[in-house]
Backbone bond lengths (Angstrom), bond angles and torsions (degrees), N, CA, C in turn:
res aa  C-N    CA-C-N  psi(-1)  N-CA   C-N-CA  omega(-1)  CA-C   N-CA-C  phi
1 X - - - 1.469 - - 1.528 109.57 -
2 X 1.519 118.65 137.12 1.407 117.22 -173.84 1.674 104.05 -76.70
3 X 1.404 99.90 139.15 1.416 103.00 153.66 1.601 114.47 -85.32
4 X 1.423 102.98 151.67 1.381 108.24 159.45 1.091 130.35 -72.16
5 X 1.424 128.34 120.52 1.292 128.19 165.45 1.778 129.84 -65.68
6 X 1.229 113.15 83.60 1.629 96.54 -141.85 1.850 94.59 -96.92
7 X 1.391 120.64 -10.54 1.882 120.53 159.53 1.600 98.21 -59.02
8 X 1.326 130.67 -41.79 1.722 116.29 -123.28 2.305 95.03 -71.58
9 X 0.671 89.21 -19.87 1.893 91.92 -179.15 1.303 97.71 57.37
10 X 1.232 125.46 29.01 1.411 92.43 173.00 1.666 110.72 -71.34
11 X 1.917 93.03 159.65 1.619 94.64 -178.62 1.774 115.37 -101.29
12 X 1.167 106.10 166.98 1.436 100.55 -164.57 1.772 94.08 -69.91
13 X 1.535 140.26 131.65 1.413 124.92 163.71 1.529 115.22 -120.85
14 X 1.477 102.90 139.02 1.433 108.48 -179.22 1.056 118.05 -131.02
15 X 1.244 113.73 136.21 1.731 130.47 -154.24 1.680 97.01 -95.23
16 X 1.104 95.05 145.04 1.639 115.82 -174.83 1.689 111.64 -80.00
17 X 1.298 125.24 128.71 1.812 137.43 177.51 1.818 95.94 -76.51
18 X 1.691 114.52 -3.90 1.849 100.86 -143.78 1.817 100.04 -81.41
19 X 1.760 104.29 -5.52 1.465 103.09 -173.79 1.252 116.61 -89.74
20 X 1.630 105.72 -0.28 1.776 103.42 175.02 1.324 115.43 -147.96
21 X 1.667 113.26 27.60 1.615 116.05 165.38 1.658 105.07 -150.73
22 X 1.529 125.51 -177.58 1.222 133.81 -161.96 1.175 96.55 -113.77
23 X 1.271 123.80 157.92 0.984 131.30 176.28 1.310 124.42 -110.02
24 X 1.773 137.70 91.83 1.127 159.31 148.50 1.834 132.20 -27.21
25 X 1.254 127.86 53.80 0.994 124.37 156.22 1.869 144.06 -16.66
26 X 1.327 107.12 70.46 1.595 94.65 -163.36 1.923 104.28 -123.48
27 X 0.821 101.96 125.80 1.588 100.52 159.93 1.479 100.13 75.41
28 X 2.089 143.30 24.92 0.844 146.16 -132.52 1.419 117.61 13.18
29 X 1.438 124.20 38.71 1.381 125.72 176.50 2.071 99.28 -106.41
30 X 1.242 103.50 150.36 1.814 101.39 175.06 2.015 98.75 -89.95
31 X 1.616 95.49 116.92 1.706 93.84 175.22 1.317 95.07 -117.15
32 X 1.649 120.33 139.81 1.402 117.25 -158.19 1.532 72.37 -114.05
33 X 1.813 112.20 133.09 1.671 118.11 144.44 1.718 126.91 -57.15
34 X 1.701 123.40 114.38 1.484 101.34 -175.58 1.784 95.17 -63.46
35 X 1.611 69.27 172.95 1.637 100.29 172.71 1.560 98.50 -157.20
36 X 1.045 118.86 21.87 1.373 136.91 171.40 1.548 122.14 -141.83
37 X 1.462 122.53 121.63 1.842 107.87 162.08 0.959 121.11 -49.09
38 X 1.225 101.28 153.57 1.580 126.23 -171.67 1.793 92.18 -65.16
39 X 0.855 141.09 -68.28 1.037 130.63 174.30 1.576 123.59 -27.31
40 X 1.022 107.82 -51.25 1.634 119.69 173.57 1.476 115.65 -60.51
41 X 1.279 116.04 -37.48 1.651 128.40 179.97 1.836 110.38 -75.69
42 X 1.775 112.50 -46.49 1.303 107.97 157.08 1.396 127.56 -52.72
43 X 1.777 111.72 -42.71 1.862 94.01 -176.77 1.656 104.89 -98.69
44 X 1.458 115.14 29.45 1.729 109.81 -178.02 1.864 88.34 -92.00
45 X 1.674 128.93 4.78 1.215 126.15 -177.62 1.702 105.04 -116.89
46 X 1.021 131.15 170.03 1.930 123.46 151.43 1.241 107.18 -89.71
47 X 1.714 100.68 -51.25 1.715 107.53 -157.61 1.833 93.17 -110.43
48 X 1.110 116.65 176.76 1.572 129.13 173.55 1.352 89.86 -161.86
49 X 1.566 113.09 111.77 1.347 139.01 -179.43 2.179 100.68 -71.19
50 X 0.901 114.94 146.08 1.403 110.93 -175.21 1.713 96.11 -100.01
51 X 0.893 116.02 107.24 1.881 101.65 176.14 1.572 98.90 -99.46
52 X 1.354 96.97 114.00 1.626 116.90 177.57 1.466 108.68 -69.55
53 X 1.261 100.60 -49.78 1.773 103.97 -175.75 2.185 111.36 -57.15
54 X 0.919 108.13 -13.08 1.346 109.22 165.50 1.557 112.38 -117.87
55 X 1.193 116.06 63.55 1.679 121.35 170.92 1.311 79.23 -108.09
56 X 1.918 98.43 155.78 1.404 113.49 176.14 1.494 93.03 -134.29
57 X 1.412 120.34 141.86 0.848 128.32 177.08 1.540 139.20 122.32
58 X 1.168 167.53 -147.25 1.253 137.36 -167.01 2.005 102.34 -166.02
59 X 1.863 90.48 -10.55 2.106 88.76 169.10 1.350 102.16 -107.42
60 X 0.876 129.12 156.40 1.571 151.90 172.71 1.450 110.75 -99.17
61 X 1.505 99.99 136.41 1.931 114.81 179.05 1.414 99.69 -121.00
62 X 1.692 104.90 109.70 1.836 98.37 177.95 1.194 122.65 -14.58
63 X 1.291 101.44 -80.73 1.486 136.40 -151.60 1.729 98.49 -80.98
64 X 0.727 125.25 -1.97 1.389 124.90 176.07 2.078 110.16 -96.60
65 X 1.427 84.58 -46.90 1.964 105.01 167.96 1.533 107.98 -50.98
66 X 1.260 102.75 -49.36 2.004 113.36 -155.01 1.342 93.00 -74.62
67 X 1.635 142.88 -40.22 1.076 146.51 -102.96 2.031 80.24 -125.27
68 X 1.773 106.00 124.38 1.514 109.14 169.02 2.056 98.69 -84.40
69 X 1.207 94.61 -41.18 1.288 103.81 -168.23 1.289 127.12 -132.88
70 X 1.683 147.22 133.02 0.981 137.72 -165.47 1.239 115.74 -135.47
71 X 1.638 134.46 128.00 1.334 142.72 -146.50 1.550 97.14 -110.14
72 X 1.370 141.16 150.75 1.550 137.04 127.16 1.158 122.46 -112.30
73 X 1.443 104.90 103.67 1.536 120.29 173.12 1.095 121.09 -98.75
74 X 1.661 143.87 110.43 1.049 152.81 -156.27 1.872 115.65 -11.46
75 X 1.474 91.19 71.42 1.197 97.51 154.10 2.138 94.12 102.19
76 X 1.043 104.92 -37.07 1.674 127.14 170.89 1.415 107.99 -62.26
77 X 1.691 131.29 107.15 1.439 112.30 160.02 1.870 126.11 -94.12
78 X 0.941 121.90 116.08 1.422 121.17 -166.00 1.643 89.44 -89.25
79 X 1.214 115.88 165.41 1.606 141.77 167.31 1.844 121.15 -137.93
80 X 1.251 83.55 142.74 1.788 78.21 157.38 1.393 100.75 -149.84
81 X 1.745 78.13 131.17 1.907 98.14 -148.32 1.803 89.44 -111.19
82 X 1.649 110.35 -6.15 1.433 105.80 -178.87 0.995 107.91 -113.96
83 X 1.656 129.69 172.86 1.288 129.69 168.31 1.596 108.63 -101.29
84 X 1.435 102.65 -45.70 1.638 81.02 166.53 1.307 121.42 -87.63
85 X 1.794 98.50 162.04 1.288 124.48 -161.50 1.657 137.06 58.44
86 X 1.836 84.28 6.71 1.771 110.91 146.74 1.263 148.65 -3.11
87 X 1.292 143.52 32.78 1.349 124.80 -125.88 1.189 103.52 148.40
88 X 1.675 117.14 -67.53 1.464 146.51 -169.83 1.241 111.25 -99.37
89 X 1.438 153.65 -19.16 1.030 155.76 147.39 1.858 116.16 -59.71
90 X 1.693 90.58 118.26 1.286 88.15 -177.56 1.708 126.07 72.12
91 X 1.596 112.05 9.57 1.392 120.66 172.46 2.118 92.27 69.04
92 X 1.235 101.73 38.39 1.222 114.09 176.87 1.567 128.72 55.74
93 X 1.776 102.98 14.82 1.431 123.26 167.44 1.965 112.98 -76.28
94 X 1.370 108.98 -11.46 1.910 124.80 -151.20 1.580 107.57 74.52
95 X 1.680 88.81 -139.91 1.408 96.28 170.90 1.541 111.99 -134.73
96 X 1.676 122.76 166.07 1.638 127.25 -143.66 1.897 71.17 -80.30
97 X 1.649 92.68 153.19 1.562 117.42 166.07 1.201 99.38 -153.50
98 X 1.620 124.45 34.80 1.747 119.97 157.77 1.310 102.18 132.82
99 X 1.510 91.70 -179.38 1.684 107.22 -175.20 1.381 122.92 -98.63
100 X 1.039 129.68 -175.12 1.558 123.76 145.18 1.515 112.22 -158.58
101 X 1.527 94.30 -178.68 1.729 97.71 -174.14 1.211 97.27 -151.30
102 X 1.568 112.74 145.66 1.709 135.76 -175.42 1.389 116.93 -107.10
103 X 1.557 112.64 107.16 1.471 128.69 165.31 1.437 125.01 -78.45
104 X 1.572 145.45 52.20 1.049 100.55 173.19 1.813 82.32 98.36
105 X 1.235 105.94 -164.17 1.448 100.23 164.18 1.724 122.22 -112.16
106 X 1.419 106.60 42.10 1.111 141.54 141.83 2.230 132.00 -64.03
107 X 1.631 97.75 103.17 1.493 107.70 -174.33 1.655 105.93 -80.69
108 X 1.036 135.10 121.44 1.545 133.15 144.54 1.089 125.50 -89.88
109 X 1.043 129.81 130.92 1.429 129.65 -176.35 1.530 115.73 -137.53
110 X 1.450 122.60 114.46 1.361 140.95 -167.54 1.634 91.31 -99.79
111 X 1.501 111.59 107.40 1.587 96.64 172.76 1.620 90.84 -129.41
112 X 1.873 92.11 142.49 1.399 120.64 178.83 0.986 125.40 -29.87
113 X 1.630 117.27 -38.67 1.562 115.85 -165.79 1.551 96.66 -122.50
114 X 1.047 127.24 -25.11 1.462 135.98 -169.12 1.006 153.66 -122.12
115 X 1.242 90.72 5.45 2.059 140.18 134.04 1.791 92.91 106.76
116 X 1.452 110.92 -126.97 1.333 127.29 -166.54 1.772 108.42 -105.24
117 X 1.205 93.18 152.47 1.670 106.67 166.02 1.583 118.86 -177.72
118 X 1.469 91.78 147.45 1.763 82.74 -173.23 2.024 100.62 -124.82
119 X 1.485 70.08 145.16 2.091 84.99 -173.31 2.044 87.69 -103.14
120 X 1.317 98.66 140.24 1.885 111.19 135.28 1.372 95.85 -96.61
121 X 1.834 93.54 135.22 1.163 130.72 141.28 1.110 161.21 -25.53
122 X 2.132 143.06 48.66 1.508 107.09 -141.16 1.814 70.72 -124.34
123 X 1.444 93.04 151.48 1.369 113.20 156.34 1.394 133.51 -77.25
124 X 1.265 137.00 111.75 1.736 131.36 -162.84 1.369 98.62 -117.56
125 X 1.518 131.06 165.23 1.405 142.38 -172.15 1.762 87.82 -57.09
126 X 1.637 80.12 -178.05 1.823 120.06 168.15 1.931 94.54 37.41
127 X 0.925 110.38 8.66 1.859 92.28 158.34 1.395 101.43 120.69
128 X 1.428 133.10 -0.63 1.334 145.25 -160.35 1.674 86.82 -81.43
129 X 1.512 104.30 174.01 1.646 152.98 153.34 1.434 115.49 -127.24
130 X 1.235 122.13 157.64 1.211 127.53 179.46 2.109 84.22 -138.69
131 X 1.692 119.66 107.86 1.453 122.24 146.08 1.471 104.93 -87.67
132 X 1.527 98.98 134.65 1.408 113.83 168.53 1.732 104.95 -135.87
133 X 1.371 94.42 126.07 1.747 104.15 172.43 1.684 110.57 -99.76
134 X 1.786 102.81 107.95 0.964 87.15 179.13 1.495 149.36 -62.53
135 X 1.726 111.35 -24.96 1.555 128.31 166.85 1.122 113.95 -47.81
136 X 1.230 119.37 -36.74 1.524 129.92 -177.81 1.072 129.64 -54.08
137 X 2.232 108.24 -50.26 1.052 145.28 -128.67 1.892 113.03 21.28
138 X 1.472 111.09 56.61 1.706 106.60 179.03 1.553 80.82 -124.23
139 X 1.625 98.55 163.34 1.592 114.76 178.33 1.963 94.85 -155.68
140 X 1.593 74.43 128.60 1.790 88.93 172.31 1.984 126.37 -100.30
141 X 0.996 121.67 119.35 0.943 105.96 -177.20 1.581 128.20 -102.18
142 X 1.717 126.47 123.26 1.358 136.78 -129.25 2.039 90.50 -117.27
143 X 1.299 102.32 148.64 1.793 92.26 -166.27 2.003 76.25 -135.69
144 X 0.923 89.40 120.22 1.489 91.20 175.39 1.749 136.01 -79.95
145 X 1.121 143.72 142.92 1.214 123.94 -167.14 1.713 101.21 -166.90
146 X 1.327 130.03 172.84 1.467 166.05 -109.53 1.689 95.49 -169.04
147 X 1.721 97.33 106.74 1.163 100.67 -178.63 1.685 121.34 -44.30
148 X 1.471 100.12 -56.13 1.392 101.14 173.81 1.373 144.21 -62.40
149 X 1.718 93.81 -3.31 1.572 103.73 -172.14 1.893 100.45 -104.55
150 X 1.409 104.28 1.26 1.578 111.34 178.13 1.048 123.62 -47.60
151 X 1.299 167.21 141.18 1.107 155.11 112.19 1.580 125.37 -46.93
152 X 0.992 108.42 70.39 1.217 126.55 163.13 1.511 130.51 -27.32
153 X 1.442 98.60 -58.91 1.234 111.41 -175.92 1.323 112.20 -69.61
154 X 1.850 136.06 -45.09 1.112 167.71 160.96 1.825 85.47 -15.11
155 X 1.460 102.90 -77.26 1.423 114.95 -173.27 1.573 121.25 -24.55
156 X 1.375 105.88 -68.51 1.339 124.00 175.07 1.953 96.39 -23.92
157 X 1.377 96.45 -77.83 1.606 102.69 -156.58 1.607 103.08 -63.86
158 X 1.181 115.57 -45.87 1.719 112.01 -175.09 2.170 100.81 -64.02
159 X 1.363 93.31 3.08 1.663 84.40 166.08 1.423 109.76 -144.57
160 X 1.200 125.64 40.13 1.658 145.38 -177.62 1.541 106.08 -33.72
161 X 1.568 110.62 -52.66 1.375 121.99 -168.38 1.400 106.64 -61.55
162 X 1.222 112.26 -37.33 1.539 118.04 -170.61 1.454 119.89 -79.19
163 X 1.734 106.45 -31.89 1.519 118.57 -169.80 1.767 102.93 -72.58
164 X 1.354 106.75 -30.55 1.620 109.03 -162.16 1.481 100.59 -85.47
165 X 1.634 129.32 -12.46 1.366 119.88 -177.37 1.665 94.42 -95.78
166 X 1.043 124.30 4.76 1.667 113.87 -166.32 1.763 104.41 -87.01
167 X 1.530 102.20 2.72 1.739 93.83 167.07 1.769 107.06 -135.75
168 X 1.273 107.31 144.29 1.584 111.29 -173.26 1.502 112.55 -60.33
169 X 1.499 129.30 -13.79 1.219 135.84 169.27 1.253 110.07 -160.93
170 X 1.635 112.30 145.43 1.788 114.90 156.53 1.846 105.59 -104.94
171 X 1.494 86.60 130.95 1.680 94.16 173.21 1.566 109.78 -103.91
172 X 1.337 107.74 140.82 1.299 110.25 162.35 1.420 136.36 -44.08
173 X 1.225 129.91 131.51 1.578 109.68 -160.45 1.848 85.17 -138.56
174 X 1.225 122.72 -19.81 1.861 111.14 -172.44 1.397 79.41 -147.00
175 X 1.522 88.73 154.93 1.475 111.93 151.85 1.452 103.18 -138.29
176 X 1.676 133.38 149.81 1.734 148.14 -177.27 1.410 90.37 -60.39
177 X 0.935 105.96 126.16 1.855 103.02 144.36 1.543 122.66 -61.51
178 X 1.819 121.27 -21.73 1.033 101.80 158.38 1.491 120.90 -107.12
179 X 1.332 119.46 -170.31 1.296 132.77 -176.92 1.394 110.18 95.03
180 X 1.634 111.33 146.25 1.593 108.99 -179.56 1.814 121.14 -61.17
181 X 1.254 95.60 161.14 1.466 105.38 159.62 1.328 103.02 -56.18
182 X 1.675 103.00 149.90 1.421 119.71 162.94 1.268 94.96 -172.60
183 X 1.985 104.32 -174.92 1.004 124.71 -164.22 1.862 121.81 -61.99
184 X 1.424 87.43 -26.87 1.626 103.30 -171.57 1.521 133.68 -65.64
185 X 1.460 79.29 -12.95 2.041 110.70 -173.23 1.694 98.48 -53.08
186 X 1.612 85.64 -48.09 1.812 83.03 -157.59 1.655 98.20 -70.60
187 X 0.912 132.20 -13.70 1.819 114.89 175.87 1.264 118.90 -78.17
188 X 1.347 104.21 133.93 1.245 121.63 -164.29 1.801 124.63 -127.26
189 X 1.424 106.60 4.02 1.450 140.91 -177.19 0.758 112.33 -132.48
190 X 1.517 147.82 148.69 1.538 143.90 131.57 1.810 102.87 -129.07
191 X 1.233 96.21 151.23 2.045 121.33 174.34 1.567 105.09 -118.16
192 X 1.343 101.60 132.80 1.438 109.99 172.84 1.358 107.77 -125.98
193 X 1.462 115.78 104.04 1.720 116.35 -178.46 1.732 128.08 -92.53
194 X 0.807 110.21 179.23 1.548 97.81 164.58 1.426 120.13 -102.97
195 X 1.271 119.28 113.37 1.340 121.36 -178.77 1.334 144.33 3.60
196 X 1.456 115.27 94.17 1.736 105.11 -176.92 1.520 104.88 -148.19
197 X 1.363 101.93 170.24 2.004 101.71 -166.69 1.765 103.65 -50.70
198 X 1.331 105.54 -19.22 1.643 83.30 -171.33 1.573 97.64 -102.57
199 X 1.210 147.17 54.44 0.890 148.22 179.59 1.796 130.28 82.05
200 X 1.462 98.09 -167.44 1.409 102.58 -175.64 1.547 116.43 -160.02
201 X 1.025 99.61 44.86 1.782 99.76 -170.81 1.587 101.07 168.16
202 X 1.518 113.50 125.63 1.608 124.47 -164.10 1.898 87.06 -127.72
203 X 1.268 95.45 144.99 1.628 98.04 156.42 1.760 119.24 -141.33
204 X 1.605 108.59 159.37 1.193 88.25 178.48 1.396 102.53 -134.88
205 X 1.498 128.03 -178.92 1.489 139.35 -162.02 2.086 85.65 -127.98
206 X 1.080 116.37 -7.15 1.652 98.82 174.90 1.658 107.15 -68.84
207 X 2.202 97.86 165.87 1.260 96.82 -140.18 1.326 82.99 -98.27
208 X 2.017 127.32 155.44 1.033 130.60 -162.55 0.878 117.31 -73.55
209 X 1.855 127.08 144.62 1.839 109.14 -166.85 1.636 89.11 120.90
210 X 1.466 116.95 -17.57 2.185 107.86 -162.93 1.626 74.12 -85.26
211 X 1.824 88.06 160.51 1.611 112.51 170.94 1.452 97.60 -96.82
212 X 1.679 97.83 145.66 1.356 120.58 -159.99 2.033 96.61 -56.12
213 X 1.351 110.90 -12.89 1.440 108.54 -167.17 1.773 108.44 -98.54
214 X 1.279 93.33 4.25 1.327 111.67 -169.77 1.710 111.23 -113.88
215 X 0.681 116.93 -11.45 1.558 138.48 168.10 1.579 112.92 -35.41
216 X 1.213 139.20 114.60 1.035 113.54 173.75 1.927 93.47 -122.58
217 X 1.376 117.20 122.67 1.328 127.59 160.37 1.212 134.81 -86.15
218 X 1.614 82.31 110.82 1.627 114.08 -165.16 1.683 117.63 -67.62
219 X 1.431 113.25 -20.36 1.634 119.91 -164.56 1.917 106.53 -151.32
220 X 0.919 108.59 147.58 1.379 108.84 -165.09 2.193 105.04 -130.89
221 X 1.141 104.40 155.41 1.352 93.85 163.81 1.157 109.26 168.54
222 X 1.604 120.83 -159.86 1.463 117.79 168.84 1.708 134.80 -110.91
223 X 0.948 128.24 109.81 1.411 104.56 -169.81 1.721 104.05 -120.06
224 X 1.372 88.38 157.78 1.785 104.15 -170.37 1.657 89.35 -132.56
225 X 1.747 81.08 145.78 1.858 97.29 164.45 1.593 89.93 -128.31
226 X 1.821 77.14 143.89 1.420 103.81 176.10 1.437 124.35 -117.74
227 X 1.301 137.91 131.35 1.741 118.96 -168.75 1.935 115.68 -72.98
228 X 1.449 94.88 153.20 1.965 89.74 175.07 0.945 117.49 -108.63
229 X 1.500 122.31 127.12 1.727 135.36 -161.00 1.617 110.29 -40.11
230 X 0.898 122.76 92.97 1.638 110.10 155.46 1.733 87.76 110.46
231 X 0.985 128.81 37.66 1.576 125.89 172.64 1.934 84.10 -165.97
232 X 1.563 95.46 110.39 1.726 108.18 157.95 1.446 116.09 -70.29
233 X 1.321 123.26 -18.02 1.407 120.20 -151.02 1.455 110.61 -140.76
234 X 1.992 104.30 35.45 1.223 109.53 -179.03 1.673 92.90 -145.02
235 X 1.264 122.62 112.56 1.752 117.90 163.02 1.268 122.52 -101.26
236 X 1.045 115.06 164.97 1.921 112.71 166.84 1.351 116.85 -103.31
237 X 1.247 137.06 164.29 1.815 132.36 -164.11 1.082 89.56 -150.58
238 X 1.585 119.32 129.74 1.391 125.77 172.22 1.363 92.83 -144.81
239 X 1.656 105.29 134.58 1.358 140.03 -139.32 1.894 84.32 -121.36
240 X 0.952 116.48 86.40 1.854 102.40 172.75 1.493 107.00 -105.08
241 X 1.495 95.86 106.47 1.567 109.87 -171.93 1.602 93.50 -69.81
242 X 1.904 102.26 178.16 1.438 98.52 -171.69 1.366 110.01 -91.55
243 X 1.740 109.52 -33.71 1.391 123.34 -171.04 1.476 100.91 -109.42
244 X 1.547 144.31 38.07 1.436 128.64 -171.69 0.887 88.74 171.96
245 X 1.513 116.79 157.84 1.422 141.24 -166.81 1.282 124.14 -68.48
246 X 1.278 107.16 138.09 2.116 112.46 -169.02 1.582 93.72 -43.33
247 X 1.430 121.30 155.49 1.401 134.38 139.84 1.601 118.21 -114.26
248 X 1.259 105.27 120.43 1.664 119.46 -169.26 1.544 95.30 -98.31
249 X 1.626 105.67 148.01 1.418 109.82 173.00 1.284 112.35 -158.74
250 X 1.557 128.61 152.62 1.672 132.21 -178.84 1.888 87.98 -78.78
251 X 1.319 112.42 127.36 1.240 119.45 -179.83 1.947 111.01 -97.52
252 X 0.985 129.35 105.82 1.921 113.21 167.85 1.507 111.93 -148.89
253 X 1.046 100.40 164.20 1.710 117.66 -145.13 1.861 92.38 -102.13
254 X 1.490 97.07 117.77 1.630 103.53 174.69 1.513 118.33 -75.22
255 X 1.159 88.82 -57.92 1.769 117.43 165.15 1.067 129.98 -129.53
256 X 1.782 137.20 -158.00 1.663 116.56 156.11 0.669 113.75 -97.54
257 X 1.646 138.88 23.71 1.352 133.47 134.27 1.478 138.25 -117.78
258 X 1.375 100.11 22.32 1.453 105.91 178.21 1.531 98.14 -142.00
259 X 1.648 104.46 150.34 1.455 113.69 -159.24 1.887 92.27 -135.24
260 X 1.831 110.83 150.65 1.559 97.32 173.08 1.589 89.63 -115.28
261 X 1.132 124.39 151.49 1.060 149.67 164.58 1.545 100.28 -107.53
262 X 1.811 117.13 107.87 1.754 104.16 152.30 1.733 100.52 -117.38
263 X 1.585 85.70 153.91 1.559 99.21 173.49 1.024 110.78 -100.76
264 X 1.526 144.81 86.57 1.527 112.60 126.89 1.059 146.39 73.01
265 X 1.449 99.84 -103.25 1.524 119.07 -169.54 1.323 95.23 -79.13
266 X 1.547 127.34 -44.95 0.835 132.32 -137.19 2.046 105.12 -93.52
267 X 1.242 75.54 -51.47 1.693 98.51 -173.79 1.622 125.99 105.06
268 X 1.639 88.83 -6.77 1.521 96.03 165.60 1.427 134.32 -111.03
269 X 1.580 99.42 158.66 1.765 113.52 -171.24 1.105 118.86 -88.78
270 X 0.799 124.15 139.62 2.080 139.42 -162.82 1.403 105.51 -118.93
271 X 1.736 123.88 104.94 1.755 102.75 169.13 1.640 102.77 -99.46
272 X 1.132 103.58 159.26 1.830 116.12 174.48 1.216 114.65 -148.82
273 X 1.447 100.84 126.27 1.722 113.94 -167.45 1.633 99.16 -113.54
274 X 1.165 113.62 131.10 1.669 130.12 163.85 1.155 109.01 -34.20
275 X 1.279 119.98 114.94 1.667 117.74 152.93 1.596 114.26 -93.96
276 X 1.042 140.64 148.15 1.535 136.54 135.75 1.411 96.89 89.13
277 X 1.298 127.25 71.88 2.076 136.86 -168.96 1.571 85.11 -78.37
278 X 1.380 106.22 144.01 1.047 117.76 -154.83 2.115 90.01 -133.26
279 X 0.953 125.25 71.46 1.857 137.97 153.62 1.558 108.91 -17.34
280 X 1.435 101.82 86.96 1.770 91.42 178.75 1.845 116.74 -77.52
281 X 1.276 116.54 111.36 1.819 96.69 175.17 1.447 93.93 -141.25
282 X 1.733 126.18 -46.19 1.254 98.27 -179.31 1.696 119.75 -110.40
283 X 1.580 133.12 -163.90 1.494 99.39 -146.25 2.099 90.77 -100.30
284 X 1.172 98.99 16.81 1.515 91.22 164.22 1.446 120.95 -75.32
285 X 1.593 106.39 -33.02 1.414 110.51 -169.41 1.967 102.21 -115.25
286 X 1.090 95.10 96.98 1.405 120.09 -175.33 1.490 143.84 103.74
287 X 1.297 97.01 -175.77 1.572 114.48 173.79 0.944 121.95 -85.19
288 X 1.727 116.65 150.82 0.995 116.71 172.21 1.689 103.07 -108.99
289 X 1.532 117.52 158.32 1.410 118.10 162.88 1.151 145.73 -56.13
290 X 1.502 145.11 106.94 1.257 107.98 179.58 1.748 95.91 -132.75
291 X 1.480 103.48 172.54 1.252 115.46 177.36 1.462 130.01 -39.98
292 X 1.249 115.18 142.36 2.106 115.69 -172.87 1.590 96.44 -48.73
293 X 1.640 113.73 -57.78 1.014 111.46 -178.14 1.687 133.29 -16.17
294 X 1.802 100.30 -58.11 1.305 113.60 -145.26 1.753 91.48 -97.50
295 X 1.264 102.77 -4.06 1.393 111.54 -166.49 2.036 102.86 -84.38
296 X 1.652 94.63 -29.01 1.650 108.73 -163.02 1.215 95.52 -87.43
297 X 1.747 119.75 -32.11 1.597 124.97 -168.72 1.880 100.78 -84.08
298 X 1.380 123.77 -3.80 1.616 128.54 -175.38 1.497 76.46 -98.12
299 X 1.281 138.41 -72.97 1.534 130.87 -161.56 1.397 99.90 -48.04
300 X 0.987 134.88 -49.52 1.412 124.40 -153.63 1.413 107.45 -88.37
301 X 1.165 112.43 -29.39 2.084 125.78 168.02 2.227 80.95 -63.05
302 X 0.650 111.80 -80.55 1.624 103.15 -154.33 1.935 102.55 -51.23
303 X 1.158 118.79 -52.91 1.760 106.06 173.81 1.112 98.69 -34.10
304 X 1.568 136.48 -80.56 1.370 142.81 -140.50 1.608 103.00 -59.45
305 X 1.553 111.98 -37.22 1.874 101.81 175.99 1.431 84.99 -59.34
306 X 1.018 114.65 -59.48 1.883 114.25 -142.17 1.378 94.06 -34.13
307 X 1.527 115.76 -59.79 1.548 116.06 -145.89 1.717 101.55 -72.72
């Protein structure tokens, strides 16, 4: 399992389309003319980052949602549909979820669990694609990149919500020797779900050592992470129980399976290690992505029942 490199800074870099196509002005959008096959433009990348926050459109494509990153290897499409072990899965290609085939600048895509679909092609500045299915009317937009020039680490946090549901429980593994007593000592479980009226976050007081099936969750509620100005790679986690008082915390990622929780108020450090990794490929076992937006407008629909 990869560790995170959380010193290395590398920056995200993206290589320019402007040395081998024209540049097309339409609709104040940048449409680059090929001057290259489509084939040639898919393997001039390794990875093609999926940026969810610029989908247009109003149907959803599984495997397009689940997917951080998407590979074309001769004819082979790989994904990485998880955040952990990112990097390291698949020599940092994921793992295969189907084939495809090139028309012209026409995408096919035969996926394993989620059958067929076909994208047109448009080329956009700074290294992008624009797939658009027309039956659908949805369009994904693909940012291209160099395994090694990835930011890896970046990923994790610009998808926090997603990384913390990818295990069926975090167990406590440290507590600080300093900082006061409080209420928080005794938890010894936490659940991170994906958003719904009855919440999104379970905790428990069982003693460390229970099987994740054995769990019994003692407290329920909602919690949201929020980012901290001028630090990419630092969030806050606030735990708003249903019956007891919020617990706020500096949230950052040790590894991809261990998380620090500090309190604050308190002055103490919280470690939590992944139990039960959860392999997203078909649509029983997982999430799909969606925008910060729609993610902040589900938090704020669930406070308002609460209260």
């Amino acid at each position: 399992m990869r560790t995170i490199k959380l010193l290395s800074g590398f920056a995200l870099i993206l290589s320019m389309f402007t040395s081998c196509y024209t540049d097309v002005y339409l609709e104040d959008e940048v449409i680059i003319e090929p001057q290259l096959s489509l084939g040639e433009v898919l393997n001039s990348y390794e990875l093609w980052y999926v940026d969810i926050e610029q989908t247009k459109g109003n149907a959803a494509i599984p495997f397009m949602e689940k997917a951080f990153t998407l590979s074309f290897i001769n004819g082979y499409l790989r994904a990485n549909n998880n955040l952990v072990a990112i990097g390291g899965q698949g020599n940092g290609f994921g793992i295969p979820v189907g084939y495809y085939d090139l028309f012209d600048y026409d995408l096919d895509i035969s996926h394993d669990i989620d059958g067929f679909y076909s994208f047109e092609v448009s080329l956009l500045a700074n290294g992008s694609i624009e797939l658009y299915n027309r039956p659908l009317r949805t369009s994904y937009i693909l940012k291209g990149y160099q395994r090694n020039t990835f930011d890896f680490d970046r990923i994790f946090y610009d998808n926090i919500h997603f990384f913390l549901q990818e295990y069926a429980a975090w167990e406590k593994i440290y507590t600080s020797k300093q900082g006061a007593i409080n209420e928080f000592d005794a938890e010894n479980f936490l659940q991170f779900l994906p958003a719904s009226d009855g919440g999104n976050f379970e905790s428990s007081q069982d003693p460390n050592g229970t099987s994740v099936n054995s769990i019994y969750w003692d407290y329920t509620g909602i919690y949201e992470v929020q980012d901290v100005t001028n630090n990419a790679y630092l969030k806050t986690l606030t735990l708003d129980y249903d019956y007891f008082q919020n617990e706020f915390f500096e949230l950052s990622i040790l590894d991809d399976s261990t998380i620090s929780l500090y309190q604050p108020s308190s002055g103490t450090e919280y470690r939590f290690r992944g139990k039960g990794y959860i392999a997203y490929k078909t649509p029983e076992e997982g999430k799909s992505r969606v925008k910060q937006s729609e993610i902040e407008q589900t938090i704020k629909q669930m406070k308002t029942i609460k209260k």
